[in-house]
C-alpha positions, -999 to 999 in steps of 0.1 A, spaced: -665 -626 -744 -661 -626 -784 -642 -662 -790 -636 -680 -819 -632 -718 -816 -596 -726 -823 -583 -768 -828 -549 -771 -814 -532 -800 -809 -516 -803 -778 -494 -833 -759 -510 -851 -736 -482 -841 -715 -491 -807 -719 -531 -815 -710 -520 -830 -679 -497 -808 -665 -526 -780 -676 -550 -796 -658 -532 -800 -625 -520 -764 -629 -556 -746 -642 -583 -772 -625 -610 -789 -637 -628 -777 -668 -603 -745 -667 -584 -756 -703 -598 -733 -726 -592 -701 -704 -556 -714 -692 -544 -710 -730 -561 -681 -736 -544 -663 -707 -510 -680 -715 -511 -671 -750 -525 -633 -739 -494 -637 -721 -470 -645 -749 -487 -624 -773 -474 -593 -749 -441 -608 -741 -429 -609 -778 -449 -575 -786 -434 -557 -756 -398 -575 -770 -405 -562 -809 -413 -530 -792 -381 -526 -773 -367 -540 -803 -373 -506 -825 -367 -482 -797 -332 -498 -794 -326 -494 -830 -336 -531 -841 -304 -541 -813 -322 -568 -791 -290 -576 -774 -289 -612 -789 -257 -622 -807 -257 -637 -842 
């Protein structure tokens, strides 16, 4: 796999509830499949987005 090392600052709040979620020594590869995740979520959204004709279906 072709990572880059990456400092984020996280809650510990966050850590914790990571940990109990991903397991032990599972961290790293929880956030990079939740961020995978979001990356395809707001692609897929800008996506939909254009074939819409820019209307997302939010109100201003």
């Amino acid at each position: 796999m072709n990572v880059k090392p990456t400092v984020v600052r996280l809650t510990q709040e966050a850590l914790d509830r990571i940990e109990r979620i991903a397991g032990p020594n599972q961290r790293a590869a929880f956030i990079r499949e939740a961020v995978d995740n979001e990356l395809d979520r707001r692609e897929g959204q800008s996506q939909n987005s254009v074939q819409n004709g820019g209307d997302d279906g939010e109100k201003q």
